[in-house]
Each structure stands twice: as C-alpha cells, then as structure tokens.
PDB file of N, CA, C and O in Angstrom:
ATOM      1  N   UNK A   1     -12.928 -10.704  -6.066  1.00  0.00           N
ATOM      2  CA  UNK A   1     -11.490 -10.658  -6.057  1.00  0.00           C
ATOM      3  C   UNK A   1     -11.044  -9.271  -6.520  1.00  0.00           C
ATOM      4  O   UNK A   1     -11.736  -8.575  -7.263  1.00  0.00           O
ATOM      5  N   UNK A   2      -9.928  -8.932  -6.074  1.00  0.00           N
ATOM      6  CA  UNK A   2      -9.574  -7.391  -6.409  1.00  0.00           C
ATOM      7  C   UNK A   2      -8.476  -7.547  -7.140  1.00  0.00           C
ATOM      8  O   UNK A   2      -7.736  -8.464  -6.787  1.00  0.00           O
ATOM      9  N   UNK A   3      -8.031  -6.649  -8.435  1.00  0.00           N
ATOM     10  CA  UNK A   3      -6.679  -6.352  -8.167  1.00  0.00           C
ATOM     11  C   UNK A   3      -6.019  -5.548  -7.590  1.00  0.00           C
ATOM     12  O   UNK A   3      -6.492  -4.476  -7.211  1.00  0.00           O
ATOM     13  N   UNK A   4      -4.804  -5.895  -7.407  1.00  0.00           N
ATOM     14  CA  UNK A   4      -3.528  -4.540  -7.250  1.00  0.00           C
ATOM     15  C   UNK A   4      -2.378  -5.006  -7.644  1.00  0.00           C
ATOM     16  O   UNK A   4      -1.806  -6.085  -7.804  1.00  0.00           O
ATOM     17  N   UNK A   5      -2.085  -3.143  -7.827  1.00  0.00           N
ATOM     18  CA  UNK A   5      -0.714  -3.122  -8.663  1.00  0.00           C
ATOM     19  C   UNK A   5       0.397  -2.395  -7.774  1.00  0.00           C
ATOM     20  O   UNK A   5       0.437  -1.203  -7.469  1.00  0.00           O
ATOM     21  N   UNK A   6       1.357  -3.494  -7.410  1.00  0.00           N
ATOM     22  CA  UNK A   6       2.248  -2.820  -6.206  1.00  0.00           C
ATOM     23  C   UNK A   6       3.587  -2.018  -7.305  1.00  0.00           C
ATOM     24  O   UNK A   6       4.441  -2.670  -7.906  1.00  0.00           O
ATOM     25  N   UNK A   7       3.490  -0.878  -7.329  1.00  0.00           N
ATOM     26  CA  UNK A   7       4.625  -0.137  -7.951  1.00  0.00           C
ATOM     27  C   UNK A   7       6.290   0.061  -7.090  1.00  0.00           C
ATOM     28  O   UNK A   7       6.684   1.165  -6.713  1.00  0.00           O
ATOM     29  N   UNK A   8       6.800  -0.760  -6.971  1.00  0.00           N
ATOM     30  CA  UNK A   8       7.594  -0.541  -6.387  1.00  0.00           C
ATOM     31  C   UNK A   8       9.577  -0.746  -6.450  1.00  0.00           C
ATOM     32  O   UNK A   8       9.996  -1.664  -5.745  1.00  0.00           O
ATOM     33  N   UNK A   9      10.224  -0.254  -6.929  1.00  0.00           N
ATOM     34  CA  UNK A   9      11.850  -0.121  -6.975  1.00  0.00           C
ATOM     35  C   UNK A   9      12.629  -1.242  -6.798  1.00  0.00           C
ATOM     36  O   UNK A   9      13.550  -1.554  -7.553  1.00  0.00           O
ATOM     37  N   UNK A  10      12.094  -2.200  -5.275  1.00  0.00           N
ATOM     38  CA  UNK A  10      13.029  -2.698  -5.004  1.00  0.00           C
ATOM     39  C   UNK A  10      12.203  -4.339  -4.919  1.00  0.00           C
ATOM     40  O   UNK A  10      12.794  -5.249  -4.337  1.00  0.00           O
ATOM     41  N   UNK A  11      10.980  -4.557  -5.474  1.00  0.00           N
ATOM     42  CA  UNK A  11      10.809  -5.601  -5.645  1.00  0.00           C
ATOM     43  C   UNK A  11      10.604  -6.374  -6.822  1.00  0.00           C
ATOM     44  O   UNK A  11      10.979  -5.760  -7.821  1.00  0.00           O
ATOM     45  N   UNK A  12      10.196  -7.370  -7.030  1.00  0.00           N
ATOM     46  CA  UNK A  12       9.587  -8.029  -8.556  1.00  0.00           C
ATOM     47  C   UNK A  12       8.508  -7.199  -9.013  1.00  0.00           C
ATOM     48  O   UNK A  12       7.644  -7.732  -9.710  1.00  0.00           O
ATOM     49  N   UNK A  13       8.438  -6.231  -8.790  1.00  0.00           N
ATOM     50  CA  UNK A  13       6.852  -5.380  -9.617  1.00  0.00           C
ATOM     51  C   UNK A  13       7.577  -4.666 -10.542  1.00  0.00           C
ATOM     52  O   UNK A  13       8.649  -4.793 -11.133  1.00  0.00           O
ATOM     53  N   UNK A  14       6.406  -3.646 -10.473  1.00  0.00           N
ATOM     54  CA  UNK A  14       6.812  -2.453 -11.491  1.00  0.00           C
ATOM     55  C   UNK A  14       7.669  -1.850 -10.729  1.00  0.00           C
ATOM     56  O   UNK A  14       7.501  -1.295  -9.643  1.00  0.00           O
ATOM     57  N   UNK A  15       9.081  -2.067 -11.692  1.00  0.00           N
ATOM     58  CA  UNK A  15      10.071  -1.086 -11.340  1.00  0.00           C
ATOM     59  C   UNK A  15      10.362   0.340 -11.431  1.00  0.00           C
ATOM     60  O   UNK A  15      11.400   0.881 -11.050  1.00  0.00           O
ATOM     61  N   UNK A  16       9.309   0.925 -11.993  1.00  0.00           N
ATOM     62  CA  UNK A  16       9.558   2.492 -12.328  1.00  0.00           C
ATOM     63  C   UNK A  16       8.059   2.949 -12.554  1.00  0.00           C
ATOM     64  O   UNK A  16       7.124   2.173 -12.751  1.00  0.00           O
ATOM     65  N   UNK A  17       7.961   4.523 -12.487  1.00  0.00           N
ATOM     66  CA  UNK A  17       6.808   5.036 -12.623  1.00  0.00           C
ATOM     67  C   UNK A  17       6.338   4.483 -13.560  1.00  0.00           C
ATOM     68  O   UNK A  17       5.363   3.737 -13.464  1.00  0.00           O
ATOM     69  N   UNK A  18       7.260   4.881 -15.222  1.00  0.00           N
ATOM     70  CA  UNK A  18       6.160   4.692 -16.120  1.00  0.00           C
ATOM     71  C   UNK A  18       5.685   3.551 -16.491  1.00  0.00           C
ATOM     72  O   UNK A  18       4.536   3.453 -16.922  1.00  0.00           O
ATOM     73  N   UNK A  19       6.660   2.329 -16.356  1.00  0.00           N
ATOM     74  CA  UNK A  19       5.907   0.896 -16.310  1.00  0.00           C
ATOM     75  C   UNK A  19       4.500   0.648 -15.621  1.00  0.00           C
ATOM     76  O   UNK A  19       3.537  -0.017 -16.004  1.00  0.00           O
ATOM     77  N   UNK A  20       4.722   1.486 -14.349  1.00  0.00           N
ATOM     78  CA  UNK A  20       3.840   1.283 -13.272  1.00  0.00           C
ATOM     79  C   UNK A  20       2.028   1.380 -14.385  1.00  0.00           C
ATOM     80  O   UNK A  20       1.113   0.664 -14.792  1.00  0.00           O
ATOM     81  N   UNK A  21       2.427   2.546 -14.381  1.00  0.00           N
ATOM     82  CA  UNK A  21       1.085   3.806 -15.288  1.00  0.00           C
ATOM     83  C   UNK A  21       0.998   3.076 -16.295  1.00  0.00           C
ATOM     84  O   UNK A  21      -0.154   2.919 -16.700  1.00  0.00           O
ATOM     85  N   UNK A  22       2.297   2.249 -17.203  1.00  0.00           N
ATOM     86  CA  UNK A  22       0.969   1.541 -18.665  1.00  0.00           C
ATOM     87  C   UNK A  22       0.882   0.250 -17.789  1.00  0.00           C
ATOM     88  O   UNK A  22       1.006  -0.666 -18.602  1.00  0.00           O
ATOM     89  N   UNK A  23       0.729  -0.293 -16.526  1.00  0.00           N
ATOM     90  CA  UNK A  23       0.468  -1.598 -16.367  1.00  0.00           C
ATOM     91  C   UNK A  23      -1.037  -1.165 -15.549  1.00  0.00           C
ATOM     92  O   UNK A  23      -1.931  -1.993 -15.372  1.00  0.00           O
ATOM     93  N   UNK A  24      -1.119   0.118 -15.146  1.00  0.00           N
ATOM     94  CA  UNK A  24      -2.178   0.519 -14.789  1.00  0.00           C
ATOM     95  C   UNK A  24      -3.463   0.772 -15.822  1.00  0.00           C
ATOM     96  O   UNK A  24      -4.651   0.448 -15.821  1.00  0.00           O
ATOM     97  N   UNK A  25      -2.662   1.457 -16.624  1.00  0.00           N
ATOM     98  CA  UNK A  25      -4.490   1.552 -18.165  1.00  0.00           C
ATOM     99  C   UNK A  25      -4.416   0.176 -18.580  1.00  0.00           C
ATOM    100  O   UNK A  25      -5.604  -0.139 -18.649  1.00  0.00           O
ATOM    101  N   UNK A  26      -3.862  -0.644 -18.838  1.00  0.00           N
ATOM    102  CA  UNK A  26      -4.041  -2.261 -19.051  1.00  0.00           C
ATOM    103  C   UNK A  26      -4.861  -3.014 -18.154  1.00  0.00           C
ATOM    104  O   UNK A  26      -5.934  -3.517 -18.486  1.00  0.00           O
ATOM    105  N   UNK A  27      -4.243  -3.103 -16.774  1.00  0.00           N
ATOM    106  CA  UNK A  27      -5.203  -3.678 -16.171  1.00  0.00           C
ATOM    107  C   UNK A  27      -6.226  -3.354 -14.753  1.00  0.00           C
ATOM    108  O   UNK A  27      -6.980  -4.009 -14.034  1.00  0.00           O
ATOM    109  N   UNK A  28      -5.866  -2.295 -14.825  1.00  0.00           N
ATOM    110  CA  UNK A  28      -6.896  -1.269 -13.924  1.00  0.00           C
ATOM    111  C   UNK A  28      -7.148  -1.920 -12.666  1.00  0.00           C
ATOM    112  O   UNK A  28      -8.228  -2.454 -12.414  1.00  0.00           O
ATOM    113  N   UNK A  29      -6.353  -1.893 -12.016  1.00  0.00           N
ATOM    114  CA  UNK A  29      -6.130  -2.220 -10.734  1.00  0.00           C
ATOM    115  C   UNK A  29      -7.310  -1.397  -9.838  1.00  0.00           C
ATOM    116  O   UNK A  29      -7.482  -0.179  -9.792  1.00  0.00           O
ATOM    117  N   UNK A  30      -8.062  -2.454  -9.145  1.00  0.00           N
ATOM    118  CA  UNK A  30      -8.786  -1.756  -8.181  1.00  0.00           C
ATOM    119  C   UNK A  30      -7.667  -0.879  -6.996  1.00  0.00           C
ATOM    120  O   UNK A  30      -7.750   0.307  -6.677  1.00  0.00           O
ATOM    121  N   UNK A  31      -6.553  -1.995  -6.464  1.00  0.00           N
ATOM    122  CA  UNK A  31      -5.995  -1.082  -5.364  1.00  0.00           C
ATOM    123  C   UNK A  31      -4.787  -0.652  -6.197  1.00  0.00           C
ATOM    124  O   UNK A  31      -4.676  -1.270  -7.256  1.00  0.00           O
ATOM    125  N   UNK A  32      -3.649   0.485  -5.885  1.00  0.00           N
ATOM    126  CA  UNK A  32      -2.579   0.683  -5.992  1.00  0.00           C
ATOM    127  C   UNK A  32      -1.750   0.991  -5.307  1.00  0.00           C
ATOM    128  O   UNK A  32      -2.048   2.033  -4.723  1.00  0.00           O
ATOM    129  N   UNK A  33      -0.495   0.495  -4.962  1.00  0.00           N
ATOM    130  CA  UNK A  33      -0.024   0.517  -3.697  1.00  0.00           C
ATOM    131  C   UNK A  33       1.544   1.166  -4.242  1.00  0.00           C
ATOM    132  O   UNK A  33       2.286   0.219  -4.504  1.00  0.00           O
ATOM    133  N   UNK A  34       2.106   2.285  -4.433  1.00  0.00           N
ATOM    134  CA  UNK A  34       2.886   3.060  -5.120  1.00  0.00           C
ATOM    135  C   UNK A  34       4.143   3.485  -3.966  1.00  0.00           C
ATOM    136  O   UNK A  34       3.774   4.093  -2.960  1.00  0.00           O
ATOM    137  N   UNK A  35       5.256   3.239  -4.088  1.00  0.00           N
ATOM    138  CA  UNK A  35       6.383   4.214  -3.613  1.00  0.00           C
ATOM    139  C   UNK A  35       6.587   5.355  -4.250  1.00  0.00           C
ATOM    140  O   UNK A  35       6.374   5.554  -5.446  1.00  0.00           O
ATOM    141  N   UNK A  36       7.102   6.305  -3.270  1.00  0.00           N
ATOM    142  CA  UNK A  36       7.261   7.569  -4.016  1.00  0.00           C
ATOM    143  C   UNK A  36       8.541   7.726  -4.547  1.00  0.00           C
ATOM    144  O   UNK A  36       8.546   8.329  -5.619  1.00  0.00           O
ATOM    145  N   UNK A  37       9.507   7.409  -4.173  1.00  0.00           N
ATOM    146  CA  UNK A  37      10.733   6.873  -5.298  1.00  0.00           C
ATOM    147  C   UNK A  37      10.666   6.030  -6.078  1.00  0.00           C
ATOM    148  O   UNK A  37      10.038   4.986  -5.903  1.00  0.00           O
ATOM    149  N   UNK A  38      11.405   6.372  -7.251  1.00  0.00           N
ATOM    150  CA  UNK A  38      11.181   5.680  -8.857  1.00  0.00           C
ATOM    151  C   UNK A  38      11.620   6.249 -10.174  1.00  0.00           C
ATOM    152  O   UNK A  38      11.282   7.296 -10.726  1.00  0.00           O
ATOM    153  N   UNK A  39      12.379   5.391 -10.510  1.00  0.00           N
ATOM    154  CA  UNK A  39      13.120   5.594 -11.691  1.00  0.00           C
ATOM    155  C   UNK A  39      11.837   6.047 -13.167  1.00  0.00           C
ATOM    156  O   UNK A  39      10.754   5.515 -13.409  1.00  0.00           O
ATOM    157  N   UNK A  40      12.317   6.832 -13.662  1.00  0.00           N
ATOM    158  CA  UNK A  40      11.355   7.628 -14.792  1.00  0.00           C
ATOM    159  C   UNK A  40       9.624   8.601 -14.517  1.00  0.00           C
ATOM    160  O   UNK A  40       9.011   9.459 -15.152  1.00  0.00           O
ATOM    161  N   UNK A  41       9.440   7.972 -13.443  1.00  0.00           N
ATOM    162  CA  UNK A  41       8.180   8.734 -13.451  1.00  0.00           C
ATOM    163  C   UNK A  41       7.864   8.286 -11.550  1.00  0.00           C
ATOM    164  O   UNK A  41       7.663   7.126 -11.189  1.00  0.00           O
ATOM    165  N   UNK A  42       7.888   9.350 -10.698  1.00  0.00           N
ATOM    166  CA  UNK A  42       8.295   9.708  -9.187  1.00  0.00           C
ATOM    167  C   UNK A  42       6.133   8.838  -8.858  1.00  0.00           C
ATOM    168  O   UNK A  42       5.185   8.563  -9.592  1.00  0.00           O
ATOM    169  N   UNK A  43       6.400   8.778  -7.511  1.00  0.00           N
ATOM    170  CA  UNK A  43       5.147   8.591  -6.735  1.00  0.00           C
ATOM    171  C   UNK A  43       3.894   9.516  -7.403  1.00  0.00           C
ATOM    172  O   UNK A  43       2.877   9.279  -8.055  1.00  0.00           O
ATOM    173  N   UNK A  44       4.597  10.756  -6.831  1.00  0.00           N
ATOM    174  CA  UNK A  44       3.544  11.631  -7.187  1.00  0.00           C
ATOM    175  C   UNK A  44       3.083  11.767  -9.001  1.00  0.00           C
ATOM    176  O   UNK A  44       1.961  11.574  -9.468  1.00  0.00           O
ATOM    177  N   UNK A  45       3.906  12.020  -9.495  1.00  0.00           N
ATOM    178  CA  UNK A  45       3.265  11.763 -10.618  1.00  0.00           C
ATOM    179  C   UNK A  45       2.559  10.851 -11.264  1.00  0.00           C
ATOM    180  O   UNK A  45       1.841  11.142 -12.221  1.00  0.00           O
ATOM    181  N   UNK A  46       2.761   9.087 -10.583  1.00  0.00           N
ATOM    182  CA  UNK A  46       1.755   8.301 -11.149  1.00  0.00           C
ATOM    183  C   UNK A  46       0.892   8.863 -10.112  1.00  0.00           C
ATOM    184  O   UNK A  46      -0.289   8.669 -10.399  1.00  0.00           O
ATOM    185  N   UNK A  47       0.991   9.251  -9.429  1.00  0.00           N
ATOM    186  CA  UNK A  47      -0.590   9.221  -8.457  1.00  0.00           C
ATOM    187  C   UNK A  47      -1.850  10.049  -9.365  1.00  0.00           C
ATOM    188  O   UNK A  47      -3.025   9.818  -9.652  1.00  0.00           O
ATOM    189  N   UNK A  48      -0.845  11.149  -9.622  1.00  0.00           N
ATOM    190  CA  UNK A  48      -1.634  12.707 -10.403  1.00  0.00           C
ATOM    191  C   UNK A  48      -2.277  11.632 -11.678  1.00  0.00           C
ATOM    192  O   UNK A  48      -3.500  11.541 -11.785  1.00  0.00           O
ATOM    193  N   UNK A  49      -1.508  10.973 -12.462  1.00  0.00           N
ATOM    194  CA  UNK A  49      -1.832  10.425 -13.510  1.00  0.00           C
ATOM    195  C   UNK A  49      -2.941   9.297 -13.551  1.00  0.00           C
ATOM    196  O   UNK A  49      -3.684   9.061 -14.503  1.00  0.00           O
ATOM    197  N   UNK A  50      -2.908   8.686 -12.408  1.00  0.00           N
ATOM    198  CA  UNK A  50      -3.931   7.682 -12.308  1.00  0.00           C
ATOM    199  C   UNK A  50      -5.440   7.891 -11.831  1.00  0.00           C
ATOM    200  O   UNK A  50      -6.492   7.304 -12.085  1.00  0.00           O
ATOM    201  N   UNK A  51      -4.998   9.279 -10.811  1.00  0.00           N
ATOM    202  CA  UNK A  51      -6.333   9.928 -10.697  1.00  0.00           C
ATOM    203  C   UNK A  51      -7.013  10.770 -12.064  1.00  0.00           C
ATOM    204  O   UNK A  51      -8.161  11.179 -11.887  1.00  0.00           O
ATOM    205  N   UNK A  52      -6.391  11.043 -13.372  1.00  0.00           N
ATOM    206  CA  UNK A  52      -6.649  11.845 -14.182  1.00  0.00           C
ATOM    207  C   UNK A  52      -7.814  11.172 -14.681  1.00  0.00           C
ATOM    208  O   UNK A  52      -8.832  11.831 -14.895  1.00  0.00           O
ATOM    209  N   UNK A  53      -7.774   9.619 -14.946  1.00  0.00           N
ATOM    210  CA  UNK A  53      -8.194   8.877 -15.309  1.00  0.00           C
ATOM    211  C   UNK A  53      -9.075   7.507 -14.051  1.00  0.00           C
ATOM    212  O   UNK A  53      -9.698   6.489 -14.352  1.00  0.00           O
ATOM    213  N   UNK A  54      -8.874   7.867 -13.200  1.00  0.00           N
ATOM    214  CA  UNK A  54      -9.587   6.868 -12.288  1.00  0.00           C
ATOM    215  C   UNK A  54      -9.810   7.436 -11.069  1.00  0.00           C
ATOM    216  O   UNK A  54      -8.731   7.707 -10.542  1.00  0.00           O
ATOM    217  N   UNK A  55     -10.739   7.730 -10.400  1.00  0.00           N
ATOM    218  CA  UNK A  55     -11.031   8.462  -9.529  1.00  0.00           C
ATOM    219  C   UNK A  55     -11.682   7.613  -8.024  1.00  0.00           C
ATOM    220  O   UNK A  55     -11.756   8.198  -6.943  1.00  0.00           O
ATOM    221  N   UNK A  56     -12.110   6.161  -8.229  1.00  0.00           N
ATOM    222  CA  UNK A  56     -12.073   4.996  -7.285  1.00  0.00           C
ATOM    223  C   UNK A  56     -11.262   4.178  -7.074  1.00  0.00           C
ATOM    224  O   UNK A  56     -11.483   3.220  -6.333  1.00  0.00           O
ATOM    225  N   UNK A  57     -10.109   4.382  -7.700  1.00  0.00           N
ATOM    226  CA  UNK A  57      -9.266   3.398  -7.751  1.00  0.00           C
ATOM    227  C   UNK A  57      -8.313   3.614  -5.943  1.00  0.00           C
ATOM    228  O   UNK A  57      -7.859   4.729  -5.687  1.00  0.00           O
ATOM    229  N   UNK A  58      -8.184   2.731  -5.151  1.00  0.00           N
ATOM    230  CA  UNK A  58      -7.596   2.665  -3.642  1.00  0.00           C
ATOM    231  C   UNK A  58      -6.433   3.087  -4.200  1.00  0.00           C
ATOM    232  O   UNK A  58      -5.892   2.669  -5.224  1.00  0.00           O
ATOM    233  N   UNK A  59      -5.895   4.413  -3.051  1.00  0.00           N
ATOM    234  CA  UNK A  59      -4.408   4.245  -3.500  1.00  0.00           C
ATOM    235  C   UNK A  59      -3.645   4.395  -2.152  1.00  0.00           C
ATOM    236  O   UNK A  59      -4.056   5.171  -1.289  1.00  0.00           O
ATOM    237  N   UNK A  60      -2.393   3.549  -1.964  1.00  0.00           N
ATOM    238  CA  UNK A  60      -1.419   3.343  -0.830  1.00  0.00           C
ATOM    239  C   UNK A  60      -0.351   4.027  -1.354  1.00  0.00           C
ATOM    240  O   UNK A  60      -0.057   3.783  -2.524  1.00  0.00           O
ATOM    241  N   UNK A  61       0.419   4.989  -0.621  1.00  0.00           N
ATOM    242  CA  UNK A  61       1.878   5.409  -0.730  1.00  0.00           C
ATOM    243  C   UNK A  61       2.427   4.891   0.288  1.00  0.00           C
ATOM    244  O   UNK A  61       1.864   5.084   1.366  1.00  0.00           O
ATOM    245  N   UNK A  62       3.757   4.035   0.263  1.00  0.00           N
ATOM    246  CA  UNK A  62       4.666   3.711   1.242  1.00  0.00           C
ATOM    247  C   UNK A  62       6.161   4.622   0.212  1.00  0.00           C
ATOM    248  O   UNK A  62       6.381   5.004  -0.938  1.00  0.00           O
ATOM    249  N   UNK A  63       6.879   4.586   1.622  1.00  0.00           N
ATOM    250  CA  UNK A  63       8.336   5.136   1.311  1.00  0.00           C
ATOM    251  C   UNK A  63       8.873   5.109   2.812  1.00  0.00           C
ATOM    252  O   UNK A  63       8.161   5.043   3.814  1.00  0.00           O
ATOM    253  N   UNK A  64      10.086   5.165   2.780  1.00  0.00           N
ATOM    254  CA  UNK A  64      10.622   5.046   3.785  1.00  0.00           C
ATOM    255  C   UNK A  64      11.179   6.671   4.379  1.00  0.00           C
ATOM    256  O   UNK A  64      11.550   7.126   5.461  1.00  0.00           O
ATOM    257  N   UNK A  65      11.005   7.141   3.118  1.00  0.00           N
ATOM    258  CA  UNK A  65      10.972   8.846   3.606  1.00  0.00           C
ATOM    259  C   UNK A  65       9.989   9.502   4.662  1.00  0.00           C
ATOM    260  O   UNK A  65       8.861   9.515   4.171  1.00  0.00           O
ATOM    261  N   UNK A  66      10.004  10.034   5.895  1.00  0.00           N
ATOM    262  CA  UNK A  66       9.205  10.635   6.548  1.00  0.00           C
ATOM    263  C   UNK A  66       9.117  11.985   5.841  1.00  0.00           C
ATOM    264  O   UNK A  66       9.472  12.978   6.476  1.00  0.00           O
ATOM    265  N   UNK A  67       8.764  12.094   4.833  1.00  0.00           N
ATOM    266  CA  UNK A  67       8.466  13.375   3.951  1.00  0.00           C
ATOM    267  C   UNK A  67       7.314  14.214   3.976  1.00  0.00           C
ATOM    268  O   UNK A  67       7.058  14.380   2.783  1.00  0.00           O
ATOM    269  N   UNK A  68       6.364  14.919   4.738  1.00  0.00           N
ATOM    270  CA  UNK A  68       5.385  14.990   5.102  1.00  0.00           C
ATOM    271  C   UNK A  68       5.081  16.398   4.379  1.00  0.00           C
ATOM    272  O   UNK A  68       4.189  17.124   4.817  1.00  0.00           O
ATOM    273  N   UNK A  69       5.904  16.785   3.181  1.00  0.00           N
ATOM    274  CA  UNK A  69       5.614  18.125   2.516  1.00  0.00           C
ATOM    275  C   UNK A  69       5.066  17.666   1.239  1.00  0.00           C
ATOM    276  O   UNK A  69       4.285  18.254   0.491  1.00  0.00           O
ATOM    277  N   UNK A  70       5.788  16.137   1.078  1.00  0.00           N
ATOM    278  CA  UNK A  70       5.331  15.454  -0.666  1.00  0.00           C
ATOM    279  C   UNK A  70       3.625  14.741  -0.244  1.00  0.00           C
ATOM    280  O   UNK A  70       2.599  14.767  -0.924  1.00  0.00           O
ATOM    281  N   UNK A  71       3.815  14.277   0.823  1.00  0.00           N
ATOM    282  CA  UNK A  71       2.367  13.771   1.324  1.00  0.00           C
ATOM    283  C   UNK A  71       1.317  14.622   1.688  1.00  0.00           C
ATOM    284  O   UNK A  71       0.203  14.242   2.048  1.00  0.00           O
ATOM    285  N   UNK A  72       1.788  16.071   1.560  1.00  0.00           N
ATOM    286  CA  UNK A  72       1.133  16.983   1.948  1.00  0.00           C
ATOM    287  C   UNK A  72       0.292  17.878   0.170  1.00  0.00           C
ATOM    288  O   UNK A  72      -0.643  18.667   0.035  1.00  0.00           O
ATOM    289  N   UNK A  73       1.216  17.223  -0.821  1.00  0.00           N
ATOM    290  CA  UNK A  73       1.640  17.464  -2.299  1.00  0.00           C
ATOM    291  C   UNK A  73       0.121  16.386  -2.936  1.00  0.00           C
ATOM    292  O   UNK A  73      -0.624  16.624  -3.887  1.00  0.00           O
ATOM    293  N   UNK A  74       0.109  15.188  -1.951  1.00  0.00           N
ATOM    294  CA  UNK A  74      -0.765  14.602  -2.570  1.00  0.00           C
ATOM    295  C   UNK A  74      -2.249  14.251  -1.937  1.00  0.00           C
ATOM    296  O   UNK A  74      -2.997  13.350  -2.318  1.00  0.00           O
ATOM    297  N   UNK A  75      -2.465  15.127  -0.949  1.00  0.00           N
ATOM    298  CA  UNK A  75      -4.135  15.360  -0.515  1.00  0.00           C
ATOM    299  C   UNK A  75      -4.707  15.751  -1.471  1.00  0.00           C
ATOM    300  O   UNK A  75      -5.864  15.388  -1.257  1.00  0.00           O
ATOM    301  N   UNK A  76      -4.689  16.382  -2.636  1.00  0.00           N
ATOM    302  CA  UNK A  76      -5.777  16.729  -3.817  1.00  0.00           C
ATOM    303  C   UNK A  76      -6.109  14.958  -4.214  1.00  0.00           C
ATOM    304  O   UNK A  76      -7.116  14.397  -4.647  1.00  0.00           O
ATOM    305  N   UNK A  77      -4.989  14.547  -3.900  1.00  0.00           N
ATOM    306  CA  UNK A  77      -5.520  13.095  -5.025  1.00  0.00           C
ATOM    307  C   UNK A  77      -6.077  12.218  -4.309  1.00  0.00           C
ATOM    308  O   UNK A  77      -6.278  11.088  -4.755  1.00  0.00           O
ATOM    309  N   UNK A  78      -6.449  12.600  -2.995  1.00  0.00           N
ATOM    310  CA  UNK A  78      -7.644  11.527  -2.500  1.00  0.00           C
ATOM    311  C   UNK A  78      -6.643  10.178  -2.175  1.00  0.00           C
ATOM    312  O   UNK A  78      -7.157   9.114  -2.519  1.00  0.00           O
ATOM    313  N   UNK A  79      -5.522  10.093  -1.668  1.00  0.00           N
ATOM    314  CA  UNK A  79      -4.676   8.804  -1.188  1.00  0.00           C
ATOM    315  C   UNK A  79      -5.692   8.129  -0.422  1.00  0.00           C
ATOM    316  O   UNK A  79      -6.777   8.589  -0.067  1.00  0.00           O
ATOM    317  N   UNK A  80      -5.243   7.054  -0.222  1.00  0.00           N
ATOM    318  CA  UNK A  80      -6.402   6.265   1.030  1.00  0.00           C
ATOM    319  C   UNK A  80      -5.517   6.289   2.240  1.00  0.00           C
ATOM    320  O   UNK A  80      -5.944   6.305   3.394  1.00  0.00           O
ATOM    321  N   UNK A  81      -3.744   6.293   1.756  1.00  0.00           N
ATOM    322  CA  UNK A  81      -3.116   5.825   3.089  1.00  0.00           C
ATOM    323  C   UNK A  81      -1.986   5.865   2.676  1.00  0.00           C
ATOM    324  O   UNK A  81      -1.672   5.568   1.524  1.00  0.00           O
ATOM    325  N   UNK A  82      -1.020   6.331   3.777  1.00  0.00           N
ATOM    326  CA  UNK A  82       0.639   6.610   3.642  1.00  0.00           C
ATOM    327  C   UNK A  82       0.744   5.711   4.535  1.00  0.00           C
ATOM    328  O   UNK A  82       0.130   5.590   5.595  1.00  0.00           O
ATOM    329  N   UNK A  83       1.993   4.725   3.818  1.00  0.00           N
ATOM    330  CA  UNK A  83       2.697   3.576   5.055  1.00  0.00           C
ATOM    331  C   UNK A  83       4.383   4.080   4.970  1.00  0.00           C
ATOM    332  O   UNK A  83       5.068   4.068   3.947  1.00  0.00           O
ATOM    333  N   UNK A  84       4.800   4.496   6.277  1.00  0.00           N
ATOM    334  CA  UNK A  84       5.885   4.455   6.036  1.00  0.00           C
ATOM    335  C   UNK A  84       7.110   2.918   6.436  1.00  0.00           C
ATOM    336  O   UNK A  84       7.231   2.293   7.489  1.00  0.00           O
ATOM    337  N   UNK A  85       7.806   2.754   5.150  1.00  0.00           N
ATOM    338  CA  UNK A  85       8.545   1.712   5.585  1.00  0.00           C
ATOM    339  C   UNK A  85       9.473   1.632   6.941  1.00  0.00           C
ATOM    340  O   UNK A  85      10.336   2.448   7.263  1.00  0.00           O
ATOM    341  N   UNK A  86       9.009   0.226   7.789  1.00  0.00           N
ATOM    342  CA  UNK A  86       9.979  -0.170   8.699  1.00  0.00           C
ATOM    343  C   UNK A  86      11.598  -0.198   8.464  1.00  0.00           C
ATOM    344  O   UNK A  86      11.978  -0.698   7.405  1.00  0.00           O
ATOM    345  N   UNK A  87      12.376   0.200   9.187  1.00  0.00           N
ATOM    346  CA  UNK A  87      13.939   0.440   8.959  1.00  0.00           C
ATOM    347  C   UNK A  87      14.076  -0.823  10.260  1.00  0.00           C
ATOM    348  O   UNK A  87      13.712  -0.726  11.432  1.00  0.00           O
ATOM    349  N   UNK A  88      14.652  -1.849   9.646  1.00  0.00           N
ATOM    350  CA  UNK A  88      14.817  -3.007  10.741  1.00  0.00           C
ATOM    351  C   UNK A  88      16.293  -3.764  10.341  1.00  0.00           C
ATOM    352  O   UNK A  88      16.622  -4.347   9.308  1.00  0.00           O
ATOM    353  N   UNK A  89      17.019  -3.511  11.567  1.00  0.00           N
ATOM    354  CA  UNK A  89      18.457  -4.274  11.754  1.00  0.00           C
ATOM    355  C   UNK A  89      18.738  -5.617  12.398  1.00  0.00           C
ATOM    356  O   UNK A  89      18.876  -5.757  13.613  1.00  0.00           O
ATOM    357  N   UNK A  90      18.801  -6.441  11.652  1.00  0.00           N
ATOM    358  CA  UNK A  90      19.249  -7.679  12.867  1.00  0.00           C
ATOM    359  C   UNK A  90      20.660  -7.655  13.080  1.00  0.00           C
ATOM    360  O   UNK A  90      21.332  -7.505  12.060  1.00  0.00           O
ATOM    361  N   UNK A  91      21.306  -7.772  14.228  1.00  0.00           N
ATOM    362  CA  UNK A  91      22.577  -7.862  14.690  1.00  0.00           C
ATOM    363  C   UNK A  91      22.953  -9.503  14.435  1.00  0.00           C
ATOM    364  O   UNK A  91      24.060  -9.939  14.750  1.00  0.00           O
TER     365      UNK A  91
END
C-alpha cells in the first residue's frame, strides 16, 4: 500500500504549502501530488523542500496554469509529472 499526500487549495487536503511540508516529515508519503498555488509556502518551494530531505519520494505537480517557465524552475527536482488541470463548463 502506498501513501500520498495530495497538497492542494481547493480541496479537503492540505491547504497550504506549509501544512503540506509538516504533514510530509510526519508521514512521509511515498507519492506527492502538489499544486503550485498555495497559501504560505508556493509548489515550488515544497517541492525544493521535500527533495532536501527525500529524494524517492513520486512527485506530481498539477495547476491549471500552463506555466512552462515554473515547470521549467523544477527539473532539478526530479518531478515525475506535470498534470495540467481540466477547465470544464457545463451549460
């Protein structure tokens, strides 16, 4: 069984970077699945931070930003995978 820790703004998870990062040294999530928007501590910086300290740990960035200069910011840290969020309207 794996864990993961979905860091993310707009759901029941971790609402902000730095929650994200102490729920990460607690329970050391095999995967992490991180937005790059976030109140107190941004994508990239938990990313930098979690690699400081974990260097196998899976990591997912989603955002709905097509930002390809911040994703370009985080090839040192070995991402596994950028998802960008679906923008979907029902009429």
């Amino acid at each position: 069984m794996y864990k993961v820790l979905f860091a993310e703004d707009e759901l029941l998870v971790a609402e902000n970077g730095i929650e994200a990062f102490r729920l990460f040294e607690s329970i050391r999530p095999d995967v992490l699945i991180t937005d790059l928007r976030m109140e107190g501590m941004d994508g990239v910086e938990l990313v930098k931070r979690v690699r400081q300290i974990d260097k196998d740990c899976a990591i997912v960035v989603v955002s709905c930003m097509n930002d390809f200069e911040t994703l370009r910011k985080l090839i040192p840290y070995n991402i596994n995978a950028y998802v960008l969020k679906a923008s979907i309207s029902i009429d």
